[in-house]
C-alpha positions as CSV (number, residue, x, y, z in Angstrom):
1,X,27.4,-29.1,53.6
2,X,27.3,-29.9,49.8
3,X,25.1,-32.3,48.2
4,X,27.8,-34.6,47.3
5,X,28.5,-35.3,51.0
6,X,25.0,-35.3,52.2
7,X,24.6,-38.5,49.7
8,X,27.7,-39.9,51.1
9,X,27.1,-39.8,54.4
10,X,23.5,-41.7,53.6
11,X,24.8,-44.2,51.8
12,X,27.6,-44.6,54.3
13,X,24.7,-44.8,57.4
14,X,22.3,-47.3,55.3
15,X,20.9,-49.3,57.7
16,X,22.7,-47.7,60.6
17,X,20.9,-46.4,63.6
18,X,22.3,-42.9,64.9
19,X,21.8,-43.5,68.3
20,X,23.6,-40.1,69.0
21,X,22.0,-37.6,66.9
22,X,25.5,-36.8,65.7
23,X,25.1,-34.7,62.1
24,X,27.8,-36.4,60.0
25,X,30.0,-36.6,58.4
26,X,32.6,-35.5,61.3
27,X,35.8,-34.4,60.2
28,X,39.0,-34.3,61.7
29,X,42.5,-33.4,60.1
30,X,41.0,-32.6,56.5
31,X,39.3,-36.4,56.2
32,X,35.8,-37.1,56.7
33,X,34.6,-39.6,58.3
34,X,30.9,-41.5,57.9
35,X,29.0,-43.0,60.1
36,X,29.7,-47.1,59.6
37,X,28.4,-49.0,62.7
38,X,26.6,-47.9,65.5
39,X,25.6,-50.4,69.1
40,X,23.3,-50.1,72.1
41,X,24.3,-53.5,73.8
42,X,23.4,-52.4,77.4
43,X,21.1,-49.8,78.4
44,X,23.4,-47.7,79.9
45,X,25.5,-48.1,76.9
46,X,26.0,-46.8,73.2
47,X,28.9,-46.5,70.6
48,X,29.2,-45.3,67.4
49,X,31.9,-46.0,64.7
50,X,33.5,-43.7,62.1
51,X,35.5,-44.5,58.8
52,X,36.8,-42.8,55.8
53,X,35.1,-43.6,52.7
54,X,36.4,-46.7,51.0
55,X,38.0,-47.6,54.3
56,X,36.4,-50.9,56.1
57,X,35.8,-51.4,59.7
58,X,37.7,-54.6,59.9
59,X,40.7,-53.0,57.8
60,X,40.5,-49.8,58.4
61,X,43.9,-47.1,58.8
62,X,41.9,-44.4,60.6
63,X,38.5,-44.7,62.6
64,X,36.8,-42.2,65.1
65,X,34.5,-43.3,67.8
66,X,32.4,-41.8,69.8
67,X,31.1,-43.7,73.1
68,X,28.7,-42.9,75.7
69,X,27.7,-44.5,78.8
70,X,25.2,-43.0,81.2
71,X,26.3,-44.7,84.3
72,X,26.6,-43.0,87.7
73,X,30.6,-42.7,87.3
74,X,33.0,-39.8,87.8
75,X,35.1,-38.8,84.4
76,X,38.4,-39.8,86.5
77,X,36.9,-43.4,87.6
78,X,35.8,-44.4,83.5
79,X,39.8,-43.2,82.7
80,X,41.3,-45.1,86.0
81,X,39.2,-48.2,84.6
82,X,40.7,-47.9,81.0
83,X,44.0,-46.8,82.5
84,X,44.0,-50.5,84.8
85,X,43.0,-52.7,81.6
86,X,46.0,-51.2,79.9
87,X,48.2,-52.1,83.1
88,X,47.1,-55.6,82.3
89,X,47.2,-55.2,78.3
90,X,51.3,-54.3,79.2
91,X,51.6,-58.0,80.7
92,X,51.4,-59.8,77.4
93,X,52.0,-56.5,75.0
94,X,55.6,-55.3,75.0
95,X,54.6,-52.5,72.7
96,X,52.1,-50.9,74.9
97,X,52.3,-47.7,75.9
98,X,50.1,-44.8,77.0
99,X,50.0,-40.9,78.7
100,X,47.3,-39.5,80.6
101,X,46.6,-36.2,80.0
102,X,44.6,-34.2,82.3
103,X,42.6,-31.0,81.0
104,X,41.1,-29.4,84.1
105,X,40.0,-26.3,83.1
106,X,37.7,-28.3,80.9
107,X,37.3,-31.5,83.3
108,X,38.4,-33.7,80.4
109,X,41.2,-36.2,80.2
110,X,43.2,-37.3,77.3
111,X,44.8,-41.0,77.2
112,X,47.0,-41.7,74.8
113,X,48.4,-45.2,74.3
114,X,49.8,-47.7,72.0
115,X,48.9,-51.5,71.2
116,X,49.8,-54.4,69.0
117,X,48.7,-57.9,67.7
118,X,51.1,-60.5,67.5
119,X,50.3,-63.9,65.7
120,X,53.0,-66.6,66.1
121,X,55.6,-63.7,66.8
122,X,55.0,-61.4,64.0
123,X,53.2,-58.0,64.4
124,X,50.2,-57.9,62.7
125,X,48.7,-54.4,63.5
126,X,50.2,-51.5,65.3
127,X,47.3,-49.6,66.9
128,X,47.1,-46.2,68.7
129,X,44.8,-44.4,70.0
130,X,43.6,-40.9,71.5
131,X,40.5,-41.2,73.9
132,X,39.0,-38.1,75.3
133,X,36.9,-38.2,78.4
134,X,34.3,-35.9,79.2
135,X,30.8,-35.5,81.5
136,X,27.8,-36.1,79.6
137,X,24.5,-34.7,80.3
138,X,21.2,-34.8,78.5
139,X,18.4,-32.1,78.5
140,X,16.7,-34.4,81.2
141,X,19.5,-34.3,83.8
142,X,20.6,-37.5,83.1
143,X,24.3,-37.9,83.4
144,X,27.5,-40.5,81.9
145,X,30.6,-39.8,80.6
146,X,31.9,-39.6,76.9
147,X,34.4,-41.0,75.2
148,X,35.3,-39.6,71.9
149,X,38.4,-41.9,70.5
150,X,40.7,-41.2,67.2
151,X,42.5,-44.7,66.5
152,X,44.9,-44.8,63.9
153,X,46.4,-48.4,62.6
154,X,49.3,-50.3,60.9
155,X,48.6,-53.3,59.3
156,X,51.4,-56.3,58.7
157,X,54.6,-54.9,56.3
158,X,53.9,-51.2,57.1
159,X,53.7,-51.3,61.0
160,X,57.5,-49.9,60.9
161,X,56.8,-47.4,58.1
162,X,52.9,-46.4,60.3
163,X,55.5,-46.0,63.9
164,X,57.8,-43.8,62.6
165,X,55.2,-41.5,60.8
166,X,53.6,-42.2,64.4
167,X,56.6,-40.3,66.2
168,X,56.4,-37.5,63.3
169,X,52.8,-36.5,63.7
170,X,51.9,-37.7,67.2
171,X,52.6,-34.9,69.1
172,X,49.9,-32.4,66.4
173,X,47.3,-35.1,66.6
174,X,47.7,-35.0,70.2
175,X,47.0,-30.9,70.0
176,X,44.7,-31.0,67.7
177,X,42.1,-33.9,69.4
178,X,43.0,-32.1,72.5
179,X,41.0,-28.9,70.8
180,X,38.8,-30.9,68.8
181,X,34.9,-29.5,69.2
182,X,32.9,-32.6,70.3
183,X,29.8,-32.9,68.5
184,X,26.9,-32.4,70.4
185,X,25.2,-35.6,71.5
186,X,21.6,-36.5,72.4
187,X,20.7,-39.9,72.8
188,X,18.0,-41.4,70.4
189,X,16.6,-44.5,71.3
């Protein structure tokens, strides 16, 4: 890794725990992508958020996330929860949309869906995502699953131009996460 992006990804993760051990930056599809928040609001839980640089977690166009919870869950039950608030999501979200994709040689699952915010009828962010599921286990035996998510958004004006580069490039985002080598994690309290 050069210089230049070891001083990046400092100044990116000033002030930011790296509950995950997770050697940054990552990089997916030619962009890197620093460390920019990071949460441990339950034992049992901890997330970590990823941005380009000059991108902002409130406003950004591409984030990656990586998720761990070290409850006493199957992979399948995690996706069937995140699978049943999506069910619900559809009641009030016309645009929302999503495929399950199961990868049992590995004993992953892939789910990819779509989202929106409306204010007063006008779409003000088109959001998709890609979450991979996985086992987790520690050096200790301790087991959870992971969740390593690539999100993508549209923001106000551009959500028509951001869903029809969407249908263009969804299907070689979907291969490529699918192939994606999930960092290593070991949890740092």
């Amino acid at each position: 890794m050069s210089l230049l992006l070891i001083g990046l990804q400092s100044l990116f993760a000033q002030g930011k725990k790296d509950y995950l051990h997770v050697p940054g930056p990552l990089k997916f599809e030619n962009t890197f992508y620093f460390l920019s928040d990071s949460y441990h609001p339950e034992e049992y839980y901890y997330k970590q958020e990823y941005i380009p640089k000059g991108e902002s977690a409130d406003k950004f166009i591409s984030m990656i996330t990586i998720d761990v919870l070290t409850v006493d869950m199957t992979v399948k039950d995690v996706v069937t929860k995140k699978i049943e608030e999506i069910k619900e999501m559809q009641k009030t979200d016309p645009i929302v949309k999503y495929e399950l994709y199961e990868q049992s040689e590995k004993g992953e699952y892939m789910l990819d869906f779509l989202l929106s915010q409306t204010v007063n009828g006008h779409v003000q962010i088109i959001e998709w995502n890609l979450y991979r599921y996985k086992l987790y286990s520690d050096q200790n035996g301790k087991k959870g699953v992971i969740l390593y998510a690539y999100t993508m958004r549209g923001y106000e004006s551009k959500t028509k131009e951001f869903l029809t580069k969407l249908k263009e490039n969804r299907k070689k985002f979907d291969d490529a996460f699918g192939v994606y080598k999930i960092p290593a994690i070991q949890i740092n309290k």
